[in-house]
C-alpha positions as CSV (number, residue, x, y, z in Angstrom):
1,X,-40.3,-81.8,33.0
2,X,-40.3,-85.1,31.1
3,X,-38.0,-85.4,27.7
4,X,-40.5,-84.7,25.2
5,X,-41.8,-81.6,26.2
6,X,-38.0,-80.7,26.5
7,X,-37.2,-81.3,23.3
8,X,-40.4,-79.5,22.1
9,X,-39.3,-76.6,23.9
10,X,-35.4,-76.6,22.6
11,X,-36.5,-77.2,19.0
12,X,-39.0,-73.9,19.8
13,X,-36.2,-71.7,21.2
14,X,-33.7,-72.6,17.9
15,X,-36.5,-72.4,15.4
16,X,-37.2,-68.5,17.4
17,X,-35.0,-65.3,15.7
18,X,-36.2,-62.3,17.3
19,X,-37.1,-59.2,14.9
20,X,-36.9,-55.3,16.0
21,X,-39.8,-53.0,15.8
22,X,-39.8,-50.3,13.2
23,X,-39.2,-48.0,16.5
24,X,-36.0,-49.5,16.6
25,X,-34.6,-49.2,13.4
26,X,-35.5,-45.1,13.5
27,X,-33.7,-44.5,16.8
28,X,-30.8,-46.4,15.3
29,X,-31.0,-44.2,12.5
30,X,-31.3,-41.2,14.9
31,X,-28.0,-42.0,17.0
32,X,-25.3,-39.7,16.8
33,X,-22.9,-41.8,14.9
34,X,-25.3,-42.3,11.7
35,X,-26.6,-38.9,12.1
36,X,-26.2,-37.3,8.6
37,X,-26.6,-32.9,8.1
38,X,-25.0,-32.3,5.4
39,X,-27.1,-28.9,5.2
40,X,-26.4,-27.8,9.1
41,X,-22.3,-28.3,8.5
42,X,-22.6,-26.2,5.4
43,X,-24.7,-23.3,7.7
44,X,-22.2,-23.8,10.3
45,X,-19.0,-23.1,8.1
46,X,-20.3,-20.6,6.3
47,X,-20.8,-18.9,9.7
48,X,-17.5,-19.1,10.4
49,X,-16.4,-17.9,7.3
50,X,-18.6,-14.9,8.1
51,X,-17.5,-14.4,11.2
52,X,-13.7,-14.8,10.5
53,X,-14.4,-12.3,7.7
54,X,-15.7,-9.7,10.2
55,X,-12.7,-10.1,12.4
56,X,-10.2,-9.3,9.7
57,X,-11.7,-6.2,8.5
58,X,-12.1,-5.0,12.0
59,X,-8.5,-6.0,12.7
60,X,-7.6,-4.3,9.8
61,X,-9.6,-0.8,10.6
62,X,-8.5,-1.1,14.3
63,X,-4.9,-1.2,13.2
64,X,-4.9,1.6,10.4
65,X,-6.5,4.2,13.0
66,X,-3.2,3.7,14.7
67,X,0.0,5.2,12.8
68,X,3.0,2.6,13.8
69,X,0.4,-0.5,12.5
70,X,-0.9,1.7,9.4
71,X,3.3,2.3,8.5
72,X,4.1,-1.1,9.1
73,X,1.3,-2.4,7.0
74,X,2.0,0.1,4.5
75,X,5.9,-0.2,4.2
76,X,5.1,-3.9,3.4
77,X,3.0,-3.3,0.5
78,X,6.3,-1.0,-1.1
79,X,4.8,2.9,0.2
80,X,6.9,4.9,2.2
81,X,5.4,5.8,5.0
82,X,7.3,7.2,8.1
83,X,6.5,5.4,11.9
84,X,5.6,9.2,13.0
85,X,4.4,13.0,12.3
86,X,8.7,13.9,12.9
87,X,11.9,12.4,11.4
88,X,15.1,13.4,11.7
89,X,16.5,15.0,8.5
90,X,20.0,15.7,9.3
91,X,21.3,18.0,7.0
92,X,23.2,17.1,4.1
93,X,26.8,18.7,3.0
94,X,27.2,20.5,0.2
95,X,30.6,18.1,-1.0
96,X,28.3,15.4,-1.0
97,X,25.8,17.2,-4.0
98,X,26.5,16.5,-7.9
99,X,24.7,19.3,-9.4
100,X,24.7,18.4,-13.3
101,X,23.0,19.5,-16.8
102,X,23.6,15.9,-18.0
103,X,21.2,13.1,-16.7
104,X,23.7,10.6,-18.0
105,X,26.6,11.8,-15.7
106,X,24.1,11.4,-12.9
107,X,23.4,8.3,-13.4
108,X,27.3,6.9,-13.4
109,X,27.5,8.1,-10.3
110,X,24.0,7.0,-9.0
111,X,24.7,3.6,-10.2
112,X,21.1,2.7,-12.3
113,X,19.7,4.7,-15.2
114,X,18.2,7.7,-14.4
115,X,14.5,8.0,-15.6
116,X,13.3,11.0,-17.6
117,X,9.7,12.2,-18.2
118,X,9.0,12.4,-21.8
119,X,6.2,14.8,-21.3
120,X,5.6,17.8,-19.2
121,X,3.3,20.4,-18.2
122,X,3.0,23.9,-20.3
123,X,5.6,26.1,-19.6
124,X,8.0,23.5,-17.9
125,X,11.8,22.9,-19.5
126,X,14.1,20.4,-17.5
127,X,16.4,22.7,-15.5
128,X,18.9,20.2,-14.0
129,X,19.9,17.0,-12.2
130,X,21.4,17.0,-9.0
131,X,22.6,13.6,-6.8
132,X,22.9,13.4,-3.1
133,X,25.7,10.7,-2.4
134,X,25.0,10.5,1.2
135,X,21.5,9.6,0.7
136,X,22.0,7.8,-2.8
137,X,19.1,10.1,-4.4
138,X,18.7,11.7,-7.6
139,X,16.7,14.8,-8.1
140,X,15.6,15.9,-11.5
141,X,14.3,19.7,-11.7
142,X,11.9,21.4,-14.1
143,X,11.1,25.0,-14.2
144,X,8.2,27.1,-15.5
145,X,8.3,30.7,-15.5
146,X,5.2,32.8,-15.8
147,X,4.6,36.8,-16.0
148,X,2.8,38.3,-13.4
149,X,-0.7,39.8,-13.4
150,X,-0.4,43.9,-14.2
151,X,1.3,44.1,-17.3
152,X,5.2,44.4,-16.0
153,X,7.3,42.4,-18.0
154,X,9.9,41.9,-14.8
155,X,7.6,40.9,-12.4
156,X,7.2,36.9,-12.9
157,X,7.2,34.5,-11.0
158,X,9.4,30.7,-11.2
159,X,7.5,27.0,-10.4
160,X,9.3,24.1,-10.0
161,X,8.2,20.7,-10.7
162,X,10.8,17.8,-8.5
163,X,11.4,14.5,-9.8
164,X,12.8,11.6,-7.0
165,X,14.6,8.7,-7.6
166,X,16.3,6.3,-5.1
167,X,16.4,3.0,-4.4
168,X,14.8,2.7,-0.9
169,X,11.9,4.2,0.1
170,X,12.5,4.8,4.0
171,X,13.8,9.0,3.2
172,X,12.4,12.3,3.0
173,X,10.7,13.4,0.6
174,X,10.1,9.5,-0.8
175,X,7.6,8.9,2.0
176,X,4.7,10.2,4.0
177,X,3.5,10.4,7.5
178,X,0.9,7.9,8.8
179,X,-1.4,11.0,9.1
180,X,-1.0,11.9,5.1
181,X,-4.5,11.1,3.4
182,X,-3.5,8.9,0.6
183,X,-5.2,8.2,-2.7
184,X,-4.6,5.7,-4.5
185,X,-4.1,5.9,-8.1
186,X,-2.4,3.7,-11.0
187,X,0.5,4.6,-13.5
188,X,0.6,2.9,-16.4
189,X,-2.0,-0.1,-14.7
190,X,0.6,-0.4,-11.8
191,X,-0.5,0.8,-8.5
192,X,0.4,3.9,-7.2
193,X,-0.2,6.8,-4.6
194,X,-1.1,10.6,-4.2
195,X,-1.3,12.6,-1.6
196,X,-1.2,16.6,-0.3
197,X,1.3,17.6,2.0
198,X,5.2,18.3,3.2
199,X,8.1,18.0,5.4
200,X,8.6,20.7,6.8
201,X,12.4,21.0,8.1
202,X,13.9,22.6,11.2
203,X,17.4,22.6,10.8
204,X,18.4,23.7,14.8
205,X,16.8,20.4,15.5
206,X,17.8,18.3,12.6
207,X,14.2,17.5,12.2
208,X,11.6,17.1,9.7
209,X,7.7,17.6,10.7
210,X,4.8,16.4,8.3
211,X,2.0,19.5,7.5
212,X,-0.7,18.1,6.0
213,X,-1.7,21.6,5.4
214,X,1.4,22.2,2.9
215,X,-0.4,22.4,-0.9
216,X,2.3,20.3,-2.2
217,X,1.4,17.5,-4.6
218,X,2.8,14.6,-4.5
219,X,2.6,10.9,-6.6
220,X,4.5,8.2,-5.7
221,X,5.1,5.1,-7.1
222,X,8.1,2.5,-8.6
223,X,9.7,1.3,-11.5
224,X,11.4,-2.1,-11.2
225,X,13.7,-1.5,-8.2
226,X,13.6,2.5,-8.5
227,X,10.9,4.6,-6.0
228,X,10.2,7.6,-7.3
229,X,8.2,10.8,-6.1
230,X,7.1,13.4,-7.9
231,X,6.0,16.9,-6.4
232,X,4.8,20.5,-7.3
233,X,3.2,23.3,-5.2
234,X,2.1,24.7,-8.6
235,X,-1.8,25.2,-8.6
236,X,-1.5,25.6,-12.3
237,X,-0.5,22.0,-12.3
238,X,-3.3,19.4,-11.8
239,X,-3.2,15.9,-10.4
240,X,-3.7,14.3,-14.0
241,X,-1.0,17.0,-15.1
242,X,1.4,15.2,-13.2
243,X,-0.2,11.6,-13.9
244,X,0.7,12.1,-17.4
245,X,3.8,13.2,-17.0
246,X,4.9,10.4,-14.5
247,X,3.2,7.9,-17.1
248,X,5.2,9.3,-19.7
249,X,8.4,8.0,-18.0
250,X,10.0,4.8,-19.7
């Protein structure tokens, strides 16, 4: 090759700058690292979401069929429920009862204020107050007493209505078995709970069995650091009797 036509050819390669096809440019754009879906990443997390949501709610109905997870779960959102249907419930000696007409005594020896209902049912007069010191609970009583059907003015019959107080939650009768079908309700725009049903106590066994069965209503719910309960097996007293009446503590 003689020098001219190699310098021809060397100022033709510098003067060359090689341009890709459009094809090119597009599978660039295509490649994995410049992909952009912003629409297929929102699908995909909301999937996730979706599916994540599913879990937890069948979590959550898996473990309240079974009683020791429904307790647990229970007892951390502030409700007394018992780990099982039967407790022991030793019994509790009479030296260790306070049985007093004046709610203040009670509460010196309880050591917080004693709450009183400021409303009752018809019929109903406070009866009295009576604190256990081995369990640190107060009971409040209120009585009703009603004649008979037939006209006899000595055949009557007494109801009682029992107010709880304590300051745990983990005795008989301030919770429930994990069987107990539990409604809740609200006092005052505070959560709260109902339910049917009682301990039933066998005291050659020191224990306690729960009978859903038992007509005994019961609310439950608490007041700073005070659970309280509130029962009746009266049938003349409805669930919104004693709504009120636990509403209508201060």
């Amino acid at each position: 090759m003689n020098e001219p036509n190699e310098k021809w050819i060397a100022a033709t390669l510098e003067g060359y700058t090689p341009r890709p096809s459009q094809r090119f440019y597009h599978r660039m754009a295509a490649a994995p690292w410049n992909r952009k879906e912003p629409a297929r990443t929102s699908v995909l997390v909301r999937r996730i979401a979706i599916g994540a949501a599913v879990v937890l709610a069948f979590g959550l109905a898996l473990g309240f069929s079974i009683p020791t997870v429904r307790a647990s779960f229970i007892r951390f959102l502030n409700l007394g429920f018992s780990p099982s249907e039967t407790v022991p419930n030793p019994a509790v000696l009479p030296t260790s009862l306070v049985d007093s007409q004046k709610v203040d005594e009670i509460s010196r020896r309880a050591g917080w204020t004693v709450k009183s209902p400021t409303w009752l049912p018809q019929g109903y007069t406070f009866h009295d107050a009576l604190y256990d010191s081995t369990n640190q609970v107060v009971l409040l009583t209120f009585l009703a007493t009603r004649q008979l059907p037939g006209g006899d003015p000595s055949m009557t019959e007494t109801k009682a209505l029992t107010l709880v107080e304590a300051m745990r939650n983990d005795i008989i009768p301030l919770m429930v078995a994990p069987s107990a079908a539990v409604e809740d309700i609200t006092l005052n725009g505070k959560a709260a709970a109902y339910a049917v049903g009682a301990w039933e106590n066998d005291a050659s066994t020191g224990q306690a069995t729960w009978n859903n069965a038992y007509p005994l209503q019961n609310v439950y719910w608490q007041i700073d650091a005070v659970f309280l309960s509130l029962n009746t097996d009266d049938a003349q007293v409805s669930k919104e009797d004693l709504i009120r009446m636990a509403e209508s503590l201060p």
